[in-house]
VOFI-829872 format. One line per field, with one value per residue (C-alpha): residue in one letter; chain; x, y, z. Coordinates in nm, 2 decimals. Layout:
BEGIN
resn: (A; ...)
chain: (A; ...)
x: (X; ...)
y: (Y; ...)
z: (Z; ...)
***
This chain:
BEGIN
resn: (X; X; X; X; X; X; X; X; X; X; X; X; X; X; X; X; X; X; X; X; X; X; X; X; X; X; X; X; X; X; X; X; X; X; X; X; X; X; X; X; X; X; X; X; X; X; X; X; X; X; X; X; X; X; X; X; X; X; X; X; X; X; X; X; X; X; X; X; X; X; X; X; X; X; X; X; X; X; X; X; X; X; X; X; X; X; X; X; X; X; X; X; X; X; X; X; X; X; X; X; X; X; X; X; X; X; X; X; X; X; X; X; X; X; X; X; X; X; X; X; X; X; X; X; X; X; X; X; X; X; X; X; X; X; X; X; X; X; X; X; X; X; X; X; X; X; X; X; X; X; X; X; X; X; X; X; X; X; X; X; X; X; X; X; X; X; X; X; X; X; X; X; X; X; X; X; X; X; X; X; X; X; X; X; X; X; X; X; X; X; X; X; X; X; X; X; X; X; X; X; X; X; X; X; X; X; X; X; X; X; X; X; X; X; X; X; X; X; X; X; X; X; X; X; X; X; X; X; X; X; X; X; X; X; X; X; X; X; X; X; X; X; X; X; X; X; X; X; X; X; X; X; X; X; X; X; X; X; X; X; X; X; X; X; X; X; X; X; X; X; X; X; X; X; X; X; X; X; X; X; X; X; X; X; X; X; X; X; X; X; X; X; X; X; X; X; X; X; X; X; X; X; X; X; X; X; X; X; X; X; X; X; X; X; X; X; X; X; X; X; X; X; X; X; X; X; X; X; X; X; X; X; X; X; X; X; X; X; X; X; X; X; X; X; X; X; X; X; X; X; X; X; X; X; X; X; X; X; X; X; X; X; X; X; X; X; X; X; X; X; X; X; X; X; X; X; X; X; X; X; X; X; X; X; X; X; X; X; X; X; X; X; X; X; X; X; X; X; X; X; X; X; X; X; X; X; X; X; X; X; X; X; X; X; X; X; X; X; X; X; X; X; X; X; X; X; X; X; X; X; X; X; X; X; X; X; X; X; X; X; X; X; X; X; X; X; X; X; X; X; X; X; X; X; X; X; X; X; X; X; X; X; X; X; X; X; X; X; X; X; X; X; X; X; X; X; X; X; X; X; X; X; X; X; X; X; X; X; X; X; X; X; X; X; X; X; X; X; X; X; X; X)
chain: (A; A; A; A; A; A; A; A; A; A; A; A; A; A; A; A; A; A; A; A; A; A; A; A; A; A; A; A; A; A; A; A; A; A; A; A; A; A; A; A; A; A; A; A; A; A; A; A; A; A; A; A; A; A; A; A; A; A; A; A; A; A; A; A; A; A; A; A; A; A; A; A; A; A; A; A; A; A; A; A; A; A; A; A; A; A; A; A; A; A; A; A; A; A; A; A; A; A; A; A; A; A; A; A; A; A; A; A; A; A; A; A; A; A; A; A; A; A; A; A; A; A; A; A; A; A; A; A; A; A; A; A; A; A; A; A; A; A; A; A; A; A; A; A; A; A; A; A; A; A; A; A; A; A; A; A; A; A; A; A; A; A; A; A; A; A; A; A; A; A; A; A; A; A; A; A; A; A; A; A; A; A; A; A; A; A; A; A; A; A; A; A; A; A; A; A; A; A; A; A; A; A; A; A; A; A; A; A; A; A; A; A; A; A; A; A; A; A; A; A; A; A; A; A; A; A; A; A; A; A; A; A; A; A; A; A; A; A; A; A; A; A; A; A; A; A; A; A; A; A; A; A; A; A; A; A; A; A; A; A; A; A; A; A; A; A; A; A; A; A; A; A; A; A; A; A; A; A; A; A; A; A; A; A; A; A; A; A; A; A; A; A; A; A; A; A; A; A; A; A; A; A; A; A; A; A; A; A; A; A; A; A; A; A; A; A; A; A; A; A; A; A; A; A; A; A; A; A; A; A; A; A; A; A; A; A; A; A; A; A; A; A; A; A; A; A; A; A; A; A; A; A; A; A; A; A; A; A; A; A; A; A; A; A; A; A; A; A; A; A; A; A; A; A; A; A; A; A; A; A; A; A; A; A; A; A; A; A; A; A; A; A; A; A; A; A; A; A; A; A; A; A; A; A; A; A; A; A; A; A; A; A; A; A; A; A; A; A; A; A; A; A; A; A; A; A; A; A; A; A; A; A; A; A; A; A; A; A; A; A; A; A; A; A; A; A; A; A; A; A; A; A; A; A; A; A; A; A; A; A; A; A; A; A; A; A; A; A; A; A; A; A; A; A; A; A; A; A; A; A; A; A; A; A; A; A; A; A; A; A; A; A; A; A; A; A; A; A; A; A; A; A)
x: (6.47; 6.21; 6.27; 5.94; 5.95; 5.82; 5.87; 5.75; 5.73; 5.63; 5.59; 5.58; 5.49; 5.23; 5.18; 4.95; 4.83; 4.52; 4.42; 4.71; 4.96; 5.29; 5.31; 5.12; 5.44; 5.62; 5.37; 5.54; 5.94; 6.00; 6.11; 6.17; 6.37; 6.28; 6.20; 6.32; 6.30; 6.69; 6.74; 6.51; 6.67; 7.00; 6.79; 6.78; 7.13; 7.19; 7.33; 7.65; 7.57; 7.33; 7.20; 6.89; 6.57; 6.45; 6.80; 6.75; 6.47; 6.82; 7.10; 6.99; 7.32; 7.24; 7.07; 7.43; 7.52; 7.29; 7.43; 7.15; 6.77; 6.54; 6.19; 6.10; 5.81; 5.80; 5.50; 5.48; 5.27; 5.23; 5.16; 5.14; 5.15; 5.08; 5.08; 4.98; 4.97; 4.70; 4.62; 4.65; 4.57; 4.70; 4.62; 4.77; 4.80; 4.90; 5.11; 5.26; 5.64; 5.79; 5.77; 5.94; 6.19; 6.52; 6.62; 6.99; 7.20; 7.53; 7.80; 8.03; 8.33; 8.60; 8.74; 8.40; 8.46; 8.08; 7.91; 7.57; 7.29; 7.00; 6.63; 6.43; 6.06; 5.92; 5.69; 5.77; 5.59; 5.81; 5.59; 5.28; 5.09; 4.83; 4.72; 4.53; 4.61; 4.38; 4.51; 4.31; 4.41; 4.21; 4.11; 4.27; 4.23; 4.21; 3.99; 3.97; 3.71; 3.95; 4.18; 3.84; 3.76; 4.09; 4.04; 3.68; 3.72; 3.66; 3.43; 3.09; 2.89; 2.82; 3.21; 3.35; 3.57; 3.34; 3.58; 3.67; 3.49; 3.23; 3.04; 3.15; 2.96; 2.67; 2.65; 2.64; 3.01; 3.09; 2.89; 2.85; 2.83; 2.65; 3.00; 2.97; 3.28; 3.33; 3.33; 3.36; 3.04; 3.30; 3.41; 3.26; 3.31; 3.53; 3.76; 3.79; 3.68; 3.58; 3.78; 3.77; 3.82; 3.99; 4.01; 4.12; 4.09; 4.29; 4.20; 4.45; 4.52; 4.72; 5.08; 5.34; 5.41; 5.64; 5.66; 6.02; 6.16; 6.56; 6.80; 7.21; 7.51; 7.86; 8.18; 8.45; 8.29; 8.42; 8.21; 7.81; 7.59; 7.22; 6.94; 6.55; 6.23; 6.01; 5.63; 5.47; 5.11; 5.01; 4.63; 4.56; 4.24; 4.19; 3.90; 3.91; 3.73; 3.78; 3.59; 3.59; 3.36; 3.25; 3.31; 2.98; 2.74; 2.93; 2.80; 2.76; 2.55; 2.76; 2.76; 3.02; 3.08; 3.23; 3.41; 3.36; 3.42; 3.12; 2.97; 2.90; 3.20; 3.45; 3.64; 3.71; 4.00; 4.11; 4.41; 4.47; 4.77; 5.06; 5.40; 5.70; 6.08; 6.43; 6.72; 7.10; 7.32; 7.66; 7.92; 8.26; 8.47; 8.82; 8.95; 8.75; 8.61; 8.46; 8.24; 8.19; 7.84; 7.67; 7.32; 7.13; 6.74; 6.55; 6.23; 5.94; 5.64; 5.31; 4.95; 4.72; 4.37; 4.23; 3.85; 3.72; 3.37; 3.30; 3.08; 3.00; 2.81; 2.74; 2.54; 2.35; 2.20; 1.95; 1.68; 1.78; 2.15; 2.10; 2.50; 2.51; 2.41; 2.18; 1.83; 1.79; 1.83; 1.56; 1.67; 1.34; 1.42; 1.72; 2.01; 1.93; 2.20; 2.27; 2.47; 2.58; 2.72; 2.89; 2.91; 3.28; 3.51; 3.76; 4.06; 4.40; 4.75; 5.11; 5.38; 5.72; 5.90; 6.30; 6.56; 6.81; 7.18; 7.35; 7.70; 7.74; 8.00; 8.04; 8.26; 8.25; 8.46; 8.42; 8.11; 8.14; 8.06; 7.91; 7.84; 7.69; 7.67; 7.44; 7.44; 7.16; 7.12; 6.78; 6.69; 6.31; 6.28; 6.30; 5.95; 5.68; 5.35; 5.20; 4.89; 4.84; 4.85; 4.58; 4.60; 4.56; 4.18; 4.13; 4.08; 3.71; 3.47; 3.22; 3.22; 3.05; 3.31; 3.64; 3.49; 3.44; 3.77; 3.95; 3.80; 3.89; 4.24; 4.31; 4.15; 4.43; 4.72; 5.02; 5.25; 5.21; 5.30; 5.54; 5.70; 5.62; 5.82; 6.12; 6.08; 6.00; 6.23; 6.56; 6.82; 6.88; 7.17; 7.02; 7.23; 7.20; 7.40; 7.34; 7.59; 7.52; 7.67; 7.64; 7.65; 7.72; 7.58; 7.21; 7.19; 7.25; 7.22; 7.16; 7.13; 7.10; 7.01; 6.89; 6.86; 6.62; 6.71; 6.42; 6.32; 6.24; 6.46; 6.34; 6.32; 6.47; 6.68; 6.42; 6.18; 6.09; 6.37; 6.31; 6.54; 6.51; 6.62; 6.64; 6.73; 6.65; 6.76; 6.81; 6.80; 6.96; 6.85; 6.93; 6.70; 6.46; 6.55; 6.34; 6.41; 6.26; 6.32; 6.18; 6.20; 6.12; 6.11; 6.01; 5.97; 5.87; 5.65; 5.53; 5.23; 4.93; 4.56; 4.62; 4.81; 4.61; 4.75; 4.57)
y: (-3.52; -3.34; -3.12; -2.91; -2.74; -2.47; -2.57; -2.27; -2.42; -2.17; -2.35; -2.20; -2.35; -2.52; -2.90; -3.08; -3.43; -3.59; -3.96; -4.25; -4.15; -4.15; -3.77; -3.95; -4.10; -3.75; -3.76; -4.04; -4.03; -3.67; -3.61; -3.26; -3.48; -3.17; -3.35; -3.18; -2.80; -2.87; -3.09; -2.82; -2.52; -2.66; -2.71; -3.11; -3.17; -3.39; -3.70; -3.72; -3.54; -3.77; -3.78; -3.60; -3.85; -3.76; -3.80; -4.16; -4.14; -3.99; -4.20; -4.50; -4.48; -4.19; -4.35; -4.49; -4.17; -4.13; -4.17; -4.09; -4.14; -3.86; -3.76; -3.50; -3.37; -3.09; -2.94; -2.77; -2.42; -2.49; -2.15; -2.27; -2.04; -2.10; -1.86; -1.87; -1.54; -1.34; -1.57; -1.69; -1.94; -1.97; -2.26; -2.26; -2.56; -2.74; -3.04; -3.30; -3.29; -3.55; -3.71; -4.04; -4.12; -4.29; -4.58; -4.61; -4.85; -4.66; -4.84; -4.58; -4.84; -4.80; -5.15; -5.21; -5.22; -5.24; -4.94; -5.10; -5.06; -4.79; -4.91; -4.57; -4.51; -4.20; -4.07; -3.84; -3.63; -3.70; -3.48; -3.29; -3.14; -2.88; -2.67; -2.48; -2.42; -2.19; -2.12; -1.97; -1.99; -1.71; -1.75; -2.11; -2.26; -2.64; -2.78; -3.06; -3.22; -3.24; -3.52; -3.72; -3.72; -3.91; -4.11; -4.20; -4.32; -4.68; -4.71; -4.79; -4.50; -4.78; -4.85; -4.53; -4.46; -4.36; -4.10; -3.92; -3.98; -4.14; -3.82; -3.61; -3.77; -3.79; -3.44; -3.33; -3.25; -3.48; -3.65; -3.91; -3.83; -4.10; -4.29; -4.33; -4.08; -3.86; -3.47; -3.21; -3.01; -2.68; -2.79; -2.59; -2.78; -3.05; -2.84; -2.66; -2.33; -2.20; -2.05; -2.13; -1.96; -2.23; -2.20; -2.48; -2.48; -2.78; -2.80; -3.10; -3.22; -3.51; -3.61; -3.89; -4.00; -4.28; -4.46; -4.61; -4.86; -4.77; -5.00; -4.86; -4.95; -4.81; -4.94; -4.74; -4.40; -4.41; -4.67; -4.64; -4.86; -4.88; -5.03; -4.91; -5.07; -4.79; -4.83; -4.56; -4.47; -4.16; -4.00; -3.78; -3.59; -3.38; -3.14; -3.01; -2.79; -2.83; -2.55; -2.43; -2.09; -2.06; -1.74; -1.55; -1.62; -1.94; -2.14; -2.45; -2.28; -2.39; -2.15; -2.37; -2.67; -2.82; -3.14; -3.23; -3.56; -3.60; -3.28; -3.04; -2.78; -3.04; -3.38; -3.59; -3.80; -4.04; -4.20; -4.43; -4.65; -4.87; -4.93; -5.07; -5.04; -5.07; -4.85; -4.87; -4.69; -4.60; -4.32; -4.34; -4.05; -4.10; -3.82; -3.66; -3.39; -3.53; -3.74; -3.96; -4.10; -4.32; -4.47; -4.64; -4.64; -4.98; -4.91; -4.90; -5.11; -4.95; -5.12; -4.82; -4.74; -4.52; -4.37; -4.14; -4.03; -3.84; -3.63; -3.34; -3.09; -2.86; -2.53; -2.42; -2.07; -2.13; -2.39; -2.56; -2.71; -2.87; -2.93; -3.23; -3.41; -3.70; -3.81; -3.52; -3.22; -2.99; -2.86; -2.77; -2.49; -2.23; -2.23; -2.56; -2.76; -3.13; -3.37; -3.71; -3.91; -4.20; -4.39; -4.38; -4.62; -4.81; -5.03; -5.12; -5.06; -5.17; -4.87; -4.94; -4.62; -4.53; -4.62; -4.38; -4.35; -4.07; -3.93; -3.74; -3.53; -3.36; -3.11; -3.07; -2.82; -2.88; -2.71; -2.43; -2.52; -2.82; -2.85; -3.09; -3.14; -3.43; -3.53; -3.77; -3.96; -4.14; -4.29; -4.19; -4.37; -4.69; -4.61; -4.88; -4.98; -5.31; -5.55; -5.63; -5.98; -6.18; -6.22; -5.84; -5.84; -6.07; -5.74; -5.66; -5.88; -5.78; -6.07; -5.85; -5.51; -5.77; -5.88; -5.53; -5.40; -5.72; -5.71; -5.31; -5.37; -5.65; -5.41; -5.18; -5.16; -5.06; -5.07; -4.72; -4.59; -4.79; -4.65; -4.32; -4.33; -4.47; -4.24; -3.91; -3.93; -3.97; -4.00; -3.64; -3.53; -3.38; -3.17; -3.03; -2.78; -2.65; -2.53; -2.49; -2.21; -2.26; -1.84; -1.97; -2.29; -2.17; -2.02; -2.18; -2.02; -2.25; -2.18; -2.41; -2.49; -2.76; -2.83; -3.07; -3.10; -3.16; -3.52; -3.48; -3.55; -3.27; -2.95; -2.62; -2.52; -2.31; -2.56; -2.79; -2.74; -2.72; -2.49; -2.44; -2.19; -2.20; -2.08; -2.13; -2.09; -2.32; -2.30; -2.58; -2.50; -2.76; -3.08; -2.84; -2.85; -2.60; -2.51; -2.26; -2.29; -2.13; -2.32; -2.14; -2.41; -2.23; -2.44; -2.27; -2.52; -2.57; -2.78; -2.80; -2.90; -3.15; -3.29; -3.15; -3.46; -3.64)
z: (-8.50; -8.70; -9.01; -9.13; -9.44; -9.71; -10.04; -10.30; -10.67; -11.00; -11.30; -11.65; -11.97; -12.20; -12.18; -12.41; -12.38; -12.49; -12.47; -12.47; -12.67; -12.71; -12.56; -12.29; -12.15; -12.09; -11.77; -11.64; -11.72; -11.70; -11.33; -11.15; -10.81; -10.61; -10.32; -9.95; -9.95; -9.83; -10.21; -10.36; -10.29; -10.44; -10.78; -10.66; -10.71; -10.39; -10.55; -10.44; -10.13; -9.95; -9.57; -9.72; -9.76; -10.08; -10.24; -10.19; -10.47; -10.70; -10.56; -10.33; -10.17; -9.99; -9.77; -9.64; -9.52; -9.23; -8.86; -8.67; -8.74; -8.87; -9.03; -9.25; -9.41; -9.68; -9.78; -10.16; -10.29; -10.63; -10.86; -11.25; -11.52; -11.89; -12.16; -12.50; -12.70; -12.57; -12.30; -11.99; -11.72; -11.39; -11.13; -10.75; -10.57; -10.19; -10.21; -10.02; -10.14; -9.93; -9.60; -9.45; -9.21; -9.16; -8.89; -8.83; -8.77; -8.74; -8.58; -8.42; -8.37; -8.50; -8.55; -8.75; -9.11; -9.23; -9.02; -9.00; -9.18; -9.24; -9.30; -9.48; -9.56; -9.76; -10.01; -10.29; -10.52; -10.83; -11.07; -11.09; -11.36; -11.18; -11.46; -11.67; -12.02; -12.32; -12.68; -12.97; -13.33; -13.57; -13.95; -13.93; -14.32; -14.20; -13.96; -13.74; -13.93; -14.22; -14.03; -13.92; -14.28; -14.39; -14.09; -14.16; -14.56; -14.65; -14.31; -14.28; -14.05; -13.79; -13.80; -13.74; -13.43; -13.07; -13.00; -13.31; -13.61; -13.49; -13.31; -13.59; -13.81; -13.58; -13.52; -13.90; -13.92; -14.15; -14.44; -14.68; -15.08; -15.30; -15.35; -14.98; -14.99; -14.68; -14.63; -14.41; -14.38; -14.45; -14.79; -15.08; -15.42; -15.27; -15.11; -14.77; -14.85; -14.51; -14.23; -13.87; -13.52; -13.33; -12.92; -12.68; -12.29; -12.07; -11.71; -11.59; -11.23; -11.15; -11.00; -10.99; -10.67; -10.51; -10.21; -10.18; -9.93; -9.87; -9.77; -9.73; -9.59; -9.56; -9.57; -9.33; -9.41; -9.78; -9.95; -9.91; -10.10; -10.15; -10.30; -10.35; -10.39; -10.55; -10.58; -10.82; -10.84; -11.09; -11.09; -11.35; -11.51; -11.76; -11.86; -12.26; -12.41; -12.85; -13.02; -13.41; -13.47; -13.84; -14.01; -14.04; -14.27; -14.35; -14.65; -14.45; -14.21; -13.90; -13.63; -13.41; -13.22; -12.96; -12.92; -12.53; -12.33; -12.03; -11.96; -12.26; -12.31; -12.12; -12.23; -11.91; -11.94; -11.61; -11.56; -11.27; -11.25; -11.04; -11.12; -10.95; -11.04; -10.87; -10.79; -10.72; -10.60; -10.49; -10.34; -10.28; -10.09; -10.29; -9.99; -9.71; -9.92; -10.26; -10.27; -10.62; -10.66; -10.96; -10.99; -11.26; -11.21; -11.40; -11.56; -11.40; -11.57; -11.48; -11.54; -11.66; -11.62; -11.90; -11.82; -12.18; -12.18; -12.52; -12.69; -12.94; -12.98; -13.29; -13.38; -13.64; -13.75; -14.02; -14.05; -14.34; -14.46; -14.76; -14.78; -14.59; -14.80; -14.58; -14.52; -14.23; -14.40; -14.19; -13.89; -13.70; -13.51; -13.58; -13.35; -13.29; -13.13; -13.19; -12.94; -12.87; -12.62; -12.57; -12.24; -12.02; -12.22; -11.99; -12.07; -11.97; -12.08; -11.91; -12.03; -11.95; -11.86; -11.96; -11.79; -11.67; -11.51; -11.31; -11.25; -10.96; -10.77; -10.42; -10.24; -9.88; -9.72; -9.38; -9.21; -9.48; -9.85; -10.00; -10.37; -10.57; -10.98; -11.08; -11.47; -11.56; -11.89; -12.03; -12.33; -12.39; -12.69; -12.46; -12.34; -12.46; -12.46; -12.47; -12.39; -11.99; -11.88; -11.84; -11.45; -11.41; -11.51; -11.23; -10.99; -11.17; -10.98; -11.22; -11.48; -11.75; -11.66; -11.66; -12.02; -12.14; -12.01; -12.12; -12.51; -12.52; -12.37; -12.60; -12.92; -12.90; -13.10; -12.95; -13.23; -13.39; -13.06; -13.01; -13.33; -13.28; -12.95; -13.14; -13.42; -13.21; -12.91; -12.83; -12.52; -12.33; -12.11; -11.81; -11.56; -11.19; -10.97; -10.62; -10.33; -9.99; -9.77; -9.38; -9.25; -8.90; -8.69; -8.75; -9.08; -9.40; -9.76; -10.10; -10.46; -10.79; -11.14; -11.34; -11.71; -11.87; -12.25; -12.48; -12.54; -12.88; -13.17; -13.40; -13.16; -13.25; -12.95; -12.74; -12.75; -12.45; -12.23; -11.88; -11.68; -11.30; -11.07; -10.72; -10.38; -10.01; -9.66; -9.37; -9.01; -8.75; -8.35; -8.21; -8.23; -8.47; -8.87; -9.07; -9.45; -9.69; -10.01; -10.36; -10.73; -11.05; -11.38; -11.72; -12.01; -12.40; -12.57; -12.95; -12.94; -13.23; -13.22; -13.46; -13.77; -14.04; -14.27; -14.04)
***
């Protein structure tokens, strides 16, 4: 048997993340559970359902369900969206959604109690962030250099941080007075006095993706039980572009600058990372047509690899800018520009992801009308960083890399994130509905929803919900399967450049 499907995503939204924070773990614990254009189509509420492969990844038991063997691949169009004010950016994508097959075991006897077992295989694409993302802010009256000077005060120059402060101050953005006292090169008599155009540009690619081993069996079709070994791997890379345009004829003298990772105009940010977690699962069918299903999903620990490359970049318009207030204070030539750069910075982190339980229930109405309502529950304040184990280094064969990596790992400290985390999010109630209408034995129509409350304790109500839409048709010939399906999520955002209070 062999089921080939169209799976048609649109995505809507802003999403922000820089280096490893604690917004970084969004990336990794917020789930869509799309999966088959079948699950898809009925918003990815299968979980009580089951006999679908990627409801396995939802509710292990589903994989109890199956009576006859089956692979399936679905294939995903990505379009994302993002919109911010006057601007947009749009990004469109080809994705594998998922693939994997089912061996079963079914025993069709009836004096059998236990009805065999089912051995399944399959890869997922749990998340993806394909995007492009620009914002502006005009006549801003803070600056980005104002949080790098808090940050830098009570530093030496040499001390200063190689990815913040550090190339501000190296690039004439920030100064030293003769109480070795730090400034912006915008203040005018101590105080920020001029104003800033502010534009941002975020190019990201990268996904979540799982490979899961299912194991289910099922107890006189009205118990099914199941367990699953998922292994996680996530890629993701981001391009930035930071830029602050001085008002004209500025006192400073600044024309603008950029702050850029790698290339000029771009930040490069790398993640690379493995993770490994477990899943139970159950669903009980009270009377032939409900179906009663619960799950609980155990963390998943994941060993990061973070790549940053750094540098900045900043304009002038006049030869001279005595306002700095250090040895160089002749610029040679006017509009010259002055850069550094800093080599890729690499280190490890293990994150521990939430852990999360579902509630699920089914109707089935004979070969008519199934429906499905999934509630999910996780705790995202359960998320947590902390130092990698020793024995993980033991992968560089480079003695002088494992030593780098090993010293920069260990140089981090986790617990302000750790406390942010606590502090910032909390547990959401997540919910999914779909129903399936079969037309006749060859057409089948499906339609769902899904909410994703906001993980952040402070939100207004607008912000950071995801809600999906979706619909999709199906057609069974025979040995053939093929499914169509078409997923709208929209999510409204409130992000900032910064925390001006640094």
């Amino acid at each position: 048997m062999r089921r080939i499907i169209l799976f048609l995503q649109l995505l809507l939204g802003v999403e922000m993340i820089y280096a490893q924070t604690e917004t970084e773990i969004l990336n990794y614990s917020r789930l869509s559970y799309a999966g088959s254009a079948r699950a898809a189509a009925m918003g990815g509420a299968f979980g009580a359902l089951g006999g679908d492969i990627s409801s396995w990844n939802l509710n292990p038991a589903a994989i109890g369900v199956f009576r006859k063997s089956s692979v399936t691949y679905t294939s995903v169009l990505n379009f994302s969206g993002n919109e911010s004010g006057e601007l947009t950016a749009r990004k469109t994508s080809y994705l594998i959604g998922t693939v994997g097959g089912v061996l079963s075991g079914y025993v069709k006897d009836e004096k059998s109690d236990w009805k065999g077992f089912n051995l399944g295989f399959s890869y997922t694409d749990l998340s993806n962030n394909i995007q492009n993302t620009r914002q502006q802010v005009y006549h801003s009256p803070t600056s980005l250099t104002d949080v790098y000077v808090w940050q830098s005060q009570g530093y030496k120059p040499d001390e200063l941080n190689i990815f913040t402060t550090g190339p501000f101050y190296d690039t004439y953005l920030l100064y030293q007075d003769e109480n070795e006292s730090y400034h912006s090169i915008l203040e005018t008599d101590g105080e920020t006095a001029e104003w800033v155009d502010q534009y941002q540009e975020i190019r990201e690619k990268g996904y979540l993706g799982e490979f899961s081993i299912a194991g289910g069996t099922n107890y006189k079709d009205k118990l099914y039980l199941g367990a699953v070994l998922g292994i996680q791997w996530t890629y993701d890379k981001q391009r930035i572009l930071y830029s602050e345009i001085a008002e004209e004829n500025a006192p400073s003298l600044l024309d603008f600058y950029d702050r850029s990772m790698g290339r000029r105009s771009e930040q490069i940010r790398r993640t690379r990372s493995t993770g490994i977690n477990l899943k139970l699962g159950l669903i009980y069918r009270p009377v032939p047509a409900i179906r009663l299903g619960a799950a609980i999903h155990l963390p998943t620990w994941f060993t990061m690899e973070y790549t940053l490359e750094n540098s900045v970049h900043t304009y002038f318009t006049t030869p001279t800018d005595p306002s700095v207030g250090r040895d160089k204070q002749e610029y040679e030539i006017s509009n010259r520009a002055y850069g550094t750069y800093y080599d890729p910075y690499r280190y490890l982190a293990n994150v521990r992801t939430p852990w999360r339980a579902f509630l699920c229930w089914g109707l089935v109405l004979g070969q008519h009308v199934m429906l499905d309502v999934d509630y999910e529950y996780v705790d995202y304040s359960s998320a947590k960083y902390k130092r990698p184990a020793k024995w993980i280094y033991g992968s560089y064969e480079d003695d002088w890399e494992k030593d780098k990596i090993k010293t920069l790992s260990r140089s981090v400290d986790y617990d302000p994130i750790n406390r942010a985390i606590r502090s910032l999010y909390r547990p959401t109630h997540n919910l999914r509905a779909g129903m399936e209408v079969r037309v006749n034995s060859w057409v089948s129509l499906r339609g769902g929803y899904g909410l994703q409350q906001s993980p952040y304790k402070h939100d207004v109500a607008s912000f950071n919900k995801i809600y999906t839409y979706a619909g999709g048709i199906g057609l069974n010939v025979g040995l053939f399967f093929g499914d169509l399906s078409y997923t709208r999520r929209y999510s409204k955002n409130e992000t900032c450049f910064y925390n001006e209070n640094g």
